[in-house]
mmCIF entry with sequence, helices, sheets and N, C-alpha, C, O atoms, coordinates in Angstrom:
data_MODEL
# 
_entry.id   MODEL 
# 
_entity.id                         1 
_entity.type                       polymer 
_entity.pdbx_number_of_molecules   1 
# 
_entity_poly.entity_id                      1 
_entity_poly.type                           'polypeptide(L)' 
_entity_poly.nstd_linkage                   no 
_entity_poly.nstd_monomer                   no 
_entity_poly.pdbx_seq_one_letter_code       
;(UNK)(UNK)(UNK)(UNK)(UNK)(UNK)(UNK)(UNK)(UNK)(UNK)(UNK)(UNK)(UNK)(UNK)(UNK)(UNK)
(UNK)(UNK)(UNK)(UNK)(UNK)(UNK)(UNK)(UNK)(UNK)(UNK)(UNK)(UNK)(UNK)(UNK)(UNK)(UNK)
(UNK)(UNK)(UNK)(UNK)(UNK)(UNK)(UNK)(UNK)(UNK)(UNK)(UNK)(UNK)
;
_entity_poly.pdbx_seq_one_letter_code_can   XXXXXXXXXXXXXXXXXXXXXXXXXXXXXXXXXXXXXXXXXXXX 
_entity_poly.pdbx_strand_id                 A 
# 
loop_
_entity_poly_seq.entity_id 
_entity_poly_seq.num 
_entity_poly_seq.mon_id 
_entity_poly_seq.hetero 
1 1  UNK n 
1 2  UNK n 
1 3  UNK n 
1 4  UNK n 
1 5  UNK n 
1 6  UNK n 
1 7  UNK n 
1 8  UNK n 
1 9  UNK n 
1 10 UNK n 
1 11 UNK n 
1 12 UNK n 
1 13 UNK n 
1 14 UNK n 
1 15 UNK n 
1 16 UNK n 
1 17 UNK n 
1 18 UNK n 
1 19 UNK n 
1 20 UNK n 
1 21 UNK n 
1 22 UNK n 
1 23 UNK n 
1 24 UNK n 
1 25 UNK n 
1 26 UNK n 
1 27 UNK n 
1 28 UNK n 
1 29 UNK n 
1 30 UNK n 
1 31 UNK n 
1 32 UNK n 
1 33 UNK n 
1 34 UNK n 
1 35 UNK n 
1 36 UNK n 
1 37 UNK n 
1 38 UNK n 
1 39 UNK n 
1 40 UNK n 
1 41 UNK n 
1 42 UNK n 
1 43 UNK n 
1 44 UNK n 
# 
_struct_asym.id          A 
_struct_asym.entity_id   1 
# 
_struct_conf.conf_type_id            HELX_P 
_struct_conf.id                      HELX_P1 
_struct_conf.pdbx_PDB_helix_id       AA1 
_struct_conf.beg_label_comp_id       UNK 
_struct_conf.beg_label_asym_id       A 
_struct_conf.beg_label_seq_id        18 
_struct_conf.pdbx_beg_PDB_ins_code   ? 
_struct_conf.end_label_comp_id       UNK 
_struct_conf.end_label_asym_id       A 
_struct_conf.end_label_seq_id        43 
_struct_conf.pdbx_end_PDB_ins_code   ? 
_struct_conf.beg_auth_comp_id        UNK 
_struct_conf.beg_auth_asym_id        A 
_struct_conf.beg_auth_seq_id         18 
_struct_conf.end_auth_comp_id        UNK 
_struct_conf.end_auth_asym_id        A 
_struct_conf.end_auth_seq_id         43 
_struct_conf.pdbx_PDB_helix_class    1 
_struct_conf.details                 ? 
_struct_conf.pdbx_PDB_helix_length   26 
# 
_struct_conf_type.id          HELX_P 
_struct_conf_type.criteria    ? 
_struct_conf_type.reference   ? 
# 
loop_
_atom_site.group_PDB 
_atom_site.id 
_atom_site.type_symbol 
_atom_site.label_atom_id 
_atom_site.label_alt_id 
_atom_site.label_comp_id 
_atom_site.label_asym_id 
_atom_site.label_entity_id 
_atom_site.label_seq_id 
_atom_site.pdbx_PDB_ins_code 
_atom_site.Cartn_x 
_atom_site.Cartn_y 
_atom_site.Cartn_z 
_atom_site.occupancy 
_atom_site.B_iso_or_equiv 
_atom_site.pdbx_formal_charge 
_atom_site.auth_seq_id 
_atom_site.auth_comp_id 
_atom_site.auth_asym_id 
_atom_site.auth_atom_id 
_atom_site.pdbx_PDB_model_num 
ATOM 1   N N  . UNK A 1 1  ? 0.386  -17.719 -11.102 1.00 0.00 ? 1  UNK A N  1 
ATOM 2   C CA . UNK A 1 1  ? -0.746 -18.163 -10.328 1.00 0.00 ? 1  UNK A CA 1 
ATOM 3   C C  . UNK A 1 1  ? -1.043 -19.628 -10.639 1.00 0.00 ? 1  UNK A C  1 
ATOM 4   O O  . UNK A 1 1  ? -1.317 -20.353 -9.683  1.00 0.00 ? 1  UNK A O  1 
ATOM 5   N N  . UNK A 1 2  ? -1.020 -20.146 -11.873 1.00 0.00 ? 2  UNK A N  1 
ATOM 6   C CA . UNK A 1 2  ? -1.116 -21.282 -12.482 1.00 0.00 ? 2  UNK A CA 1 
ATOM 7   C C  . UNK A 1 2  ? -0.203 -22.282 -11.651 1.00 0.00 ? 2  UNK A C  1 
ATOM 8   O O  . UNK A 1 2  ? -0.542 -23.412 -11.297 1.00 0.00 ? 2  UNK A O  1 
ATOM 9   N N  . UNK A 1 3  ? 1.253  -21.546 -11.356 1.00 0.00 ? 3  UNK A N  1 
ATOM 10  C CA . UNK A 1 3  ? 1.962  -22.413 -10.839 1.00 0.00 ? 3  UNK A CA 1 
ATOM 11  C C  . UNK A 1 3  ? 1.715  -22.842 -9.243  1.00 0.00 ? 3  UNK A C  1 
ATOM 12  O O  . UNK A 1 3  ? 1.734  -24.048 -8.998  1.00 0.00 ? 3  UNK A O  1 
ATOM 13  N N  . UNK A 1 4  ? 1.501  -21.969 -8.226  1.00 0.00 ? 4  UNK A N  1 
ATOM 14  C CA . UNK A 1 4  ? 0.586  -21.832 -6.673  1.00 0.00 ? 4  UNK A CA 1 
ATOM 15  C C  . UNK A 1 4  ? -0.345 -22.854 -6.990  1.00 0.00 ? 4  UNK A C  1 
ATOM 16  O O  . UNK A 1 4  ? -0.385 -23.796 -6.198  1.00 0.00 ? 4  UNK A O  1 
ATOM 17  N N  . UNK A 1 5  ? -1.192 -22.882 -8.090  1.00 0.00 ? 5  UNK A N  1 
ATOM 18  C CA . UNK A 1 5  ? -2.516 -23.830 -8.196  1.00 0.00 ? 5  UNK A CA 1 
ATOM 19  C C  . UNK A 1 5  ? -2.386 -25.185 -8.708  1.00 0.00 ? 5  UNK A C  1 
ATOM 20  O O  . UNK A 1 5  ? -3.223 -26.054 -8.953  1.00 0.00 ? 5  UNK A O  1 
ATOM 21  N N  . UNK A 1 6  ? -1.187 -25.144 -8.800  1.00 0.00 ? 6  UNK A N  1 
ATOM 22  C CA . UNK A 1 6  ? -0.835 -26.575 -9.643  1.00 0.00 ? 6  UNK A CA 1 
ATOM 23  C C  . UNK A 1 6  ? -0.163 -27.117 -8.045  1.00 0.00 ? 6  UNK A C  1 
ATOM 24  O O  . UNK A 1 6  ? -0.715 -28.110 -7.572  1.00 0.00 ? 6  UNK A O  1 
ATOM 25  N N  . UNK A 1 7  ? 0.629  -26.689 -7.488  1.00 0.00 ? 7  UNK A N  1 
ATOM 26  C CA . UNK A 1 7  ? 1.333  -27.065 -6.126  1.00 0.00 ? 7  UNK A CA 1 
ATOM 27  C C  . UNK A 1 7  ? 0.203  -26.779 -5.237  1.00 0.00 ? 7  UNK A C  1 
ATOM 28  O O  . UNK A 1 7  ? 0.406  -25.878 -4.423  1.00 0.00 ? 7  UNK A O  1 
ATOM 29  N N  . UNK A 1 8  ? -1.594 -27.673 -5.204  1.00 0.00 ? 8  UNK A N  1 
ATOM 30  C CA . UNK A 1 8  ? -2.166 -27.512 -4.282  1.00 0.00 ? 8  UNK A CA 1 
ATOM 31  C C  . UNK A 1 8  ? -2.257 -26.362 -3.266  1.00 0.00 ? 8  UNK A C  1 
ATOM 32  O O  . UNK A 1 8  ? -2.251 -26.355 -2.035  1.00 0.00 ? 8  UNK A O  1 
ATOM 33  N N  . UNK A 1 9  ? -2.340 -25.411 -4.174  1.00 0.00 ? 9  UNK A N  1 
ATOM 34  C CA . UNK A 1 9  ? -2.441 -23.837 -3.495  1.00 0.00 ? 9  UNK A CA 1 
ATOM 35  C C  . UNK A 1 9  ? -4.155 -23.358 -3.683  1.00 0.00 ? 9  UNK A C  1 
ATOM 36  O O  . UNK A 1 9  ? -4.416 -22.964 -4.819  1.00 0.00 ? 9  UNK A O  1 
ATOM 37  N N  . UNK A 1 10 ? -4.889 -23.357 -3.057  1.00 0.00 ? 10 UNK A N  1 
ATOM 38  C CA . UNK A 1 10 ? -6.356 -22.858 -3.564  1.00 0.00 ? 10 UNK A CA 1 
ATOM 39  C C  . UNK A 1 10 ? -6.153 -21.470 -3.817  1.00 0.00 ? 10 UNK A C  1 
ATOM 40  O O  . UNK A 1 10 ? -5.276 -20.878 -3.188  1.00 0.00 ? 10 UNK A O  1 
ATOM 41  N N  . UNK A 1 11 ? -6.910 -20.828 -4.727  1.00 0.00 ? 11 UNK A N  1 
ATOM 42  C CA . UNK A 1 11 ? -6.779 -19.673 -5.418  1.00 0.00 ? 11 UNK A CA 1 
ATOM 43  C C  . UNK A 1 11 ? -6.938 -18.609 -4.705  1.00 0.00 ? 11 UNK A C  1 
ATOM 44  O O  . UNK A 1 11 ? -7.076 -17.544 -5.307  1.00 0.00 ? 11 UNK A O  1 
ATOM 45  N N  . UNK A 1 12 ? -6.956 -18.624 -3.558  1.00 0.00 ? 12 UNK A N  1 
ATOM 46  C CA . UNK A 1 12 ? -7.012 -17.629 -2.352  1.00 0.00 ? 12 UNK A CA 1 
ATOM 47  C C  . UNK A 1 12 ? -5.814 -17.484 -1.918  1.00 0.00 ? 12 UNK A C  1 
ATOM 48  O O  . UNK A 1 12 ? -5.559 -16.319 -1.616  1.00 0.00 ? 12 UNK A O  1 
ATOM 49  N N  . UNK A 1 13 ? -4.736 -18.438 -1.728  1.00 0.00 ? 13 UNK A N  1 
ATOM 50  C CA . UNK A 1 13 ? -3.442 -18.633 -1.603  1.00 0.00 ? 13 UNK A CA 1 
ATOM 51  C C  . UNK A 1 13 ? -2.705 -18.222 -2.417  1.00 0.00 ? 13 UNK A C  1 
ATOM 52  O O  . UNK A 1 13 ? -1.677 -17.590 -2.174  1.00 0.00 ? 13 UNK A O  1 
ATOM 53  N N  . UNK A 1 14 ? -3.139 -18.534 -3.551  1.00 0.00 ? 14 UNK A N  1 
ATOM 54  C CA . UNK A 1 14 ? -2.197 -18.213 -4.727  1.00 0.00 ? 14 UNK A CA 1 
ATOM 55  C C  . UNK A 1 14 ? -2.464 -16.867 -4.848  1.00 0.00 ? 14 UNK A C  1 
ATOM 56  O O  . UNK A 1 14 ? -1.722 -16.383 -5.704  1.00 0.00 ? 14 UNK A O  1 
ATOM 57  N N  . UNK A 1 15 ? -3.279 -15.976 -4.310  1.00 0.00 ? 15 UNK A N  1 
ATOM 58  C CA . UNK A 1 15 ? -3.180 -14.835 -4.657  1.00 0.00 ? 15 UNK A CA 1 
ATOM 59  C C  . UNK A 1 15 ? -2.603 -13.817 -3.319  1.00 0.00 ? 15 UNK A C  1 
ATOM 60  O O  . UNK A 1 15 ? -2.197 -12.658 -3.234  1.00 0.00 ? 15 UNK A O  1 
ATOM 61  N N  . UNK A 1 16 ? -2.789 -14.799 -2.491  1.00 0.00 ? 16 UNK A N  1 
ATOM 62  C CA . UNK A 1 16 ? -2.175 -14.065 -1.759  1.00 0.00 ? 16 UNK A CA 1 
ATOM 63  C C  . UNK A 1 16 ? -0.374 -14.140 -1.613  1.00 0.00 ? 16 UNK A C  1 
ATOM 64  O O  . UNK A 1 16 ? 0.405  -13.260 -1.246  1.00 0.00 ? 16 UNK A O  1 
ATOM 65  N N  . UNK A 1 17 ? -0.154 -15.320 -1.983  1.00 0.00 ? 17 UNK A N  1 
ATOM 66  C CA . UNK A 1 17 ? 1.541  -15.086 -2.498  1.00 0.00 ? 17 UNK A CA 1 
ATOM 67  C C  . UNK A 1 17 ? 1.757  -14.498 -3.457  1.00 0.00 ? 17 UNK A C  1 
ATOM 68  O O  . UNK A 1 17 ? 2.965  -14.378 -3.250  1.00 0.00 ? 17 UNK A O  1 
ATOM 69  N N  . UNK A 1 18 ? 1.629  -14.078 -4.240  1.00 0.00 ? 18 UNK A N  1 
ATOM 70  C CA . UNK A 1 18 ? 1.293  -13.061 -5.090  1.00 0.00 ? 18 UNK A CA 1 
ATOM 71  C C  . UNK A 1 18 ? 1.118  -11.212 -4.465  1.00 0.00 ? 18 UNK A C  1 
ATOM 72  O O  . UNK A 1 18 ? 1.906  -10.272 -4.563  1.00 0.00 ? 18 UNK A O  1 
ATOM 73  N N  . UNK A 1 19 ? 0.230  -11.271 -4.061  1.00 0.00 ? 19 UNK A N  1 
ATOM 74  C CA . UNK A 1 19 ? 0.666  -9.505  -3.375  1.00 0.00 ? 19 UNK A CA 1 
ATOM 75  C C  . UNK A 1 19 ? 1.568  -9.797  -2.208  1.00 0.00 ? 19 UNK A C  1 
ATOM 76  O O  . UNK A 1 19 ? 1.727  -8.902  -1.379  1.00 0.00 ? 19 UNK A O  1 
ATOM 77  N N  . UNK A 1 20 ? 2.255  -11.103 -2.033  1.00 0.00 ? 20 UNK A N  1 
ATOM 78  C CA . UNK A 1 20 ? 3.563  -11.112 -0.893  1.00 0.00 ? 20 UNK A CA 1 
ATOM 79  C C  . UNK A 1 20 ? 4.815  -10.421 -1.739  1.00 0.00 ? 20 UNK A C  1 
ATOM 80  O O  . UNK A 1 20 ? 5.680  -9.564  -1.561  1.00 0.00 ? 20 UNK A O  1 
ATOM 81  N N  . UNK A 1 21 ? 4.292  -11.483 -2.935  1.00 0.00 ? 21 UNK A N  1 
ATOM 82  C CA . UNK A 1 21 ? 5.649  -10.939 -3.718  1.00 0.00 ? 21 UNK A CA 1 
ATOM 83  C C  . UNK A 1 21 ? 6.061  -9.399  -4.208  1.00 0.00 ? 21 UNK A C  1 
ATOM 84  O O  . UNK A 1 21 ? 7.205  -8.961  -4.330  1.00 0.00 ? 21 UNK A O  1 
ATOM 85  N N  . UNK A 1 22 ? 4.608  -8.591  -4.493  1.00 0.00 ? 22 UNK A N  1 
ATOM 86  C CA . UNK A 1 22 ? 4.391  -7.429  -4.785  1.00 0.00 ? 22 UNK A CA 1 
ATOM 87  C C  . UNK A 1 22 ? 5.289  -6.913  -3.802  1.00 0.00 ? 22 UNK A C  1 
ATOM 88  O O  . UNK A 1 22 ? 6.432  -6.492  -3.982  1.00 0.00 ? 22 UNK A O  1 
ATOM 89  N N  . UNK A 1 23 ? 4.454  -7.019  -2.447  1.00 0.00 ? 23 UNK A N  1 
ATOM 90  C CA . UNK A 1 23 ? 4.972  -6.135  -1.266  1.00 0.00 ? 23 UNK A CA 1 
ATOM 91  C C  . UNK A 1 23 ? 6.156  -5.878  -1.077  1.00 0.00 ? 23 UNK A C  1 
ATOM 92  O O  . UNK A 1 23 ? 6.572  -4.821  -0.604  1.00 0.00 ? 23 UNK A O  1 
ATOM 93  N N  . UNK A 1 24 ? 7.177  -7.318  -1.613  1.00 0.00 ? 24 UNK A N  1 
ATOM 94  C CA . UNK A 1 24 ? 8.172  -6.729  -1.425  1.00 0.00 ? 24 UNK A CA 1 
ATOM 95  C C  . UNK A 1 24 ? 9.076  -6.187  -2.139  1.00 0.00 ? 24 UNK A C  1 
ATOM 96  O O  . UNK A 1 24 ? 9.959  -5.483  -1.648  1.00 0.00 ? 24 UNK A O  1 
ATOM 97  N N  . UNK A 1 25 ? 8.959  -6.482  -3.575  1.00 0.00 ? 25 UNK A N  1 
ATOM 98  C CA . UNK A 1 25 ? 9.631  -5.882  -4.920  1.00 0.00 ? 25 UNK A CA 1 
ATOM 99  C C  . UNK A 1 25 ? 9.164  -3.758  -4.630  1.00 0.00 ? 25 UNK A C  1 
ATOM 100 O O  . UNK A 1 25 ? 10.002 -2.874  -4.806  1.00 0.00 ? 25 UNK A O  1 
ATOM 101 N N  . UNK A 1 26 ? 8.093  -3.568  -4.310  1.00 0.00 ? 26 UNK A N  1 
ATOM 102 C CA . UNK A 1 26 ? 7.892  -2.407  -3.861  1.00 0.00 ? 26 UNK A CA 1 
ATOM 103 C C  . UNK A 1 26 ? 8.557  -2.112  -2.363  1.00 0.00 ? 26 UNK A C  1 
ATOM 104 O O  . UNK A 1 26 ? 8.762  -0.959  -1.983  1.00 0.00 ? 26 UNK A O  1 
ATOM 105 N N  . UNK A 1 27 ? 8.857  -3.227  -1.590  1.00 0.00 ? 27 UNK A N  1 
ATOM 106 C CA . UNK A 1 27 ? 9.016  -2.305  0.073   1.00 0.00 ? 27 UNK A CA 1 
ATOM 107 C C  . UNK A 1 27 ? 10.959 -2.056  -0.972  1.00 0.00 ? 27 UNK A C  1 
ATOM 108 O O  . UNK A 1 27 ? 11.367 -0.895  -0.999  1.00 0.00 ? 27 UNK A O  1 
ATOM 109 N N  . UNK A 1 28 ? 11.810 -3.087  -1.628  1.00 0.00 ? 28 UNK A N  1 
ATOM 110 C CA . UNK A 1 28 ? 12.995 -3.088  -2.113  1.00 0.00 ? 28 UNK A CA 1 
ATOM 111 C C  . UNK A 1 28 ? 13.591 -1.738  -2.532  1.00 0.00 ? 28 UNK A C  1 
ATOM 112 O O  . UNK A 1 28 ? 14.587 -1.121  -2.155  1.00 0.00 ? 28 UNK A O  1 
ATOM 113 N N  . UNK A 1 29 ? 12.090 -1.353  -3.965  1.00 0.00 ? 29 UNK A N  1 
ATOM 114 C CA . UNK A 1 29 ? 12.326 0.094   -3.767  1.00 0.00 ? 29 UNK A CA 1 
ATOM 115 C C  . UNK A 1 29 ? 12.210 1.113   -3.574  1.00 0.00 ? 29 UNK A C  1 
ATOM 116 O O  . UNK A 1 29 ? 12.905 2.014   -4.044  1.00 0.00 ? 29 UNK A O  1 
ATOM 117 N N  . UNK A 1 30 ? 10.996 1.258   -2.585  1.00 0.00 ? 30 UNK A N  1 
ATOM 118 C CA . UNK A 1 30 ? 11.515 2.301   -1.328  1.00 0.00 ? 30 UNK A CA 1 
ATOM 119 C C  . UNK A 1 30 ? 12.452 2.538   -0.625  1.00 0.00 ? 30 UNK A C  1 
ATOM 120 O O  . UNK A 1 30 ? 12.821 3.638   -0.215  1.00 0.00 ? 30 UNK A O  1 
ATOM 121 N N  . UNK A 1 31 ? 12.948 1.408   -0.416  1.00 0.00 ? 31 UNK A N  1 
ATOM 122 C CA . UNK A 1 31 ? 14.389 1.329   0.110   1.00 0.00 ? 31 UNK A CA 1 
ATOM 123 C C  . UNK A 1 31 ? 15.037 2.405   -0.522  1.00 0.00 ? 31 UNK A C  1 
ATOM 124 O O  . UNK A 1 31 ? 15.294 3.511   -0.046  1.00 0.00 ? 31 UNK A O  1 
ATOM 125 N N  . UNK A 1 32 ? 15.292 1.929   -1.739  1.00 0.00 ? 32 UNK A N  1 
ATOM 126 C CA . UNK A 1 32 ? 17.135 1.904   -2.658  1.00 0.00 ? 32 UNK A CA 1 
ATOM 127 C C  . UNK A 1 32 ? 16.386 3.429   -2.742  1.00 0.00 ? 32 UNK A C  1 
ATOM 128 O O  . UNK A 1 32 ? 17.241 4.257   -2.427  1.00 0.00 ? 32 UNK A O  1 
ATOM 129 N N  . UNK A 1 33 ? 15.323 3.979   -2.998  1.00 0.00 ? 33 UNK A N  1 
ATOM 130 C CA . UNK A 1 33 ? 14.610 5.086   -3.440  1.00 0.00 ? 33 UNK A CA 1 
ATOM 131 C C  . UNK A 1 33 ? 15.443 6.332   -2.088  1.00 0.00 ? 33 UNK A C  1 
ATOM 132 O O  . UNK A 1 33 ? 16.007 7.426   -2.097  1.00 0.00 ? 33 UNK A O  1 
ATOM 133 N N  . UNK A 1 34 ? 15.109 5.461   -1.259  1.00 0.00 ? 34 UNK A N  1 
ATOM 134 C CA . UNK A 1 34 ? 15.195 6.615   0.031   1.00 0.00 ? 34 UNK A CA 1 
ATOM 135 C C  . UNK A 1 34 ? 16.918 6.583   0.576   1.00 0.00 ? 34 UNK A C  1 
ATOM 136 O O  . UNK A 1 34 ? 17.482 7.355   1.352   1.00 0.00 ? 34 UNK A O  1 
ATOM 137 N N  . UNK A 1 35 ? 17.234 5.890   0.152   1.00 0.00 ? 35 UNK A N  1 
ATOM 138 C CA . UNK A 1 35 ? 18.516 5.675   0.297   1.00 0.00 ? 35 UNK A CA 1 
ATOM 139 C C  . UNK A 1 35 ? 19.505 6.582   -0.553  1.00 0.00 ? 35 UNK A C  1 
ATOM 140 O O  . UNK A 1 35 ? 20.549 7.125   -0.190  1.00 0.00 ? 35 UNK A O  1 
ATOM 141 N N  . UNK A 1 36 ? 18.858 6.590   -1.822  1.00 0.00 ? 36 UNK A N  1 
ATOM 142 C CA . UNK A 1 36 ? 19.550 7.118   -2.704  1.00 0.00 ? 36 UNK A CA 1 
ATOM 143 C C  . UNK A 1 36 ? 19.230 8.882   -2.712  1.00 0.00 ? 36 UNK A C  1 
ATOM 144 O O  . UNK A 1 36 ? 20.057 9.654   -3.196  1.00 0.00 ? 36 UNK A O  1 
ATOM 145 N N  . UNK A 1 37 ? 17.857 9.389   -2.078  1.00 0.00 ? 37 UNK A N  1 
ATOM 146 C CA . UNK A 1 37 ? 17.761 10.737  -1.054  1.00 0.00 ? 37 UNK A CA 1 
ATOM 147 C C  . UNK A 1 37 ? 18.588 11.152  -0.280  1.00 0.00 ? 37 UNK A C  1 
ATOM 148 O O  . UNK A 1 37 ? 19.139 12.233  -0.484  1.00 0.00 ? 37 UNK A O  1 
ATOM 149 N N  . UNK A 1 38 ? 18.937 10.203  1.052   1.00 0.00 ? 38 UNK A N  1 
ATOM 150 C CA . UNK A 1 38 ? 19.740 10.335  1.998   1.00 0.00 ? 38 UNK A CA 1 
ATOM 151 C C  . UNK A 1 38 ? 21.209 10.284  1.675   1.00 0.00 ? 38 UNK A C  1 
ATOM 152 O O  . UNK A 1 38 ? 22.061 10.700  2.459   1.00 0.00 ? 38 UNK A O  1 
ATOM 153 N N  . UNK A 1 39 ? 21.527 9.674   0.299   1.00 0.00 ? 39 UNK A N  1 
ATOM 154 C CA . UNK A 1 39 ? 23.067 9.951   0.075   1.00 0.00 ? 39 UNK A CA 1 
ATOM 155 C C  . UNK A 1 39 ? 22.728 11.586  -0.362  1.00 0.00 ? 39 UNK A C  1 
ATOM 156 O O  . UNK A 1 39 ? 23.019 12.501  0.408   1.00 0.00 ? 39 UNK A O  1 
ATOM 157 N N  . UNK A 1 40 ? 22.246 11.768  -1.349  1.00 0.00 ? 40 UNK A N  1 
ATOM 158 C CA . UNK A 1 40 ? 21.872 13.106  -1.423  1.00 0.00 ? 40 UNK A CA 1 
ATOM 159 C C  . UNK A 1 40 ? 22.156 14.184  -1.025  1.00 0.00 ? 40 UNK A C  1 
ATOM 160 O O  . UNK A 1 40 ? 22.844 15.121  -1.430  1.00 0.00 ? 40 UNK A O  1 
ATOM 161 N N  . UNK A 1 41 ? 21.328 13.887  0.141   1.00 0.00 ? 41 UNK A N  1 
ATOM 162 C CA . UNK A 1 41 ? 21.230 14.921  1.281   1.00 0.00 ? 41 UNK A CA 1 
ATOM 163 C C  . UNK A 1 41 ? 22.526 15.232  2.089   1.00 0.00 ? 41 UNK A C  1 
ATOM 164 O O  . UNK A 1 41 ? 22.810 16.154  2.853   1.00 0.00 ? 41 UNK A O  1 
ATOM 165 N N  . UNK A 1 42 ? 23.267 14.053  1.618   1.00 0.00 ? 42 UNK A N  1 
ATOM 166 C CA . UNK A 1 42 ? 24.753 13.873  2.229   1.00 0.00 ? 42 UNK A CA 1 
ATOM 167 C C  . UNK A 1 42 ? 25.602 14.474  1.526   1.00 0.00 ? 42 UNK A C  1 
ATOM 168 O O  . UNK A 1 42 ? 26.672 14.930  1.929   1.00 0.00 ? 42 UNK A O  1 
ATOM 169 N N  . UNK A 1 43 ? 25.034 14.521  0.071   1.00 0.00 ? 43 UNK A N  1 
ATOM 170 C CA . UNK A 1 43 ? 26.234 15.024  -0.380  1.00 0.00 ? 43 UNK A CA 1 
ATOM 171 C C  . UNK A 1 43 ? 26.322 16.873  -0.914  1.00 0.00 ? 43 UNK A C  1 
ATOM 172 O O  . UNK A 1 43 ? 27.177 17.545  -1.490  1.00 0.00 ? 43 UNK A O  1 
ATOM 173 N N  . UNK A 1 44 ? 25.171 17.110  -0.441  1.00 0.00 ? 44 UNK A N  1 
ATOM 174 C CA . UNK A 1 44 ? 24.758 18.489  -0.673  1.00 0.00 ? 44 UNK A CA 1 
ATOM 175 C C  . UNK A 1 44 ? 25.287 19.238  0.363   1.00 0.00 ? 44 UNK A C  1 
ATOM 176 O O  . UNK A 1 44 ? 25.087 20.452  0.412   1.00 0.00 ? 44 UNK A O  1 
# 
């Protein structure tokens, strides 16, 4: 966050790149999560 606020990011910004980054380290593994179901299901 320090770093967003140092690169003229107001702290509203910086937090919102921040749950960007969340969103997607979590949407990644849902992915590999559901993926790794559907082989699964494939191989059953």
């Amino acid at each position: 966050m320090a770093k967003r606020m140092a690169g003229r990011h107001s702290k509203l910004e910086a937090i919102r790149c921040l749950k960007r980054y969340i969103a997607r380290e979590v949407f990644t593994l849902i992915c590999q999560w559901q993926n790794e179901i559907d082989q699964a299901r494939i191989a059953a």
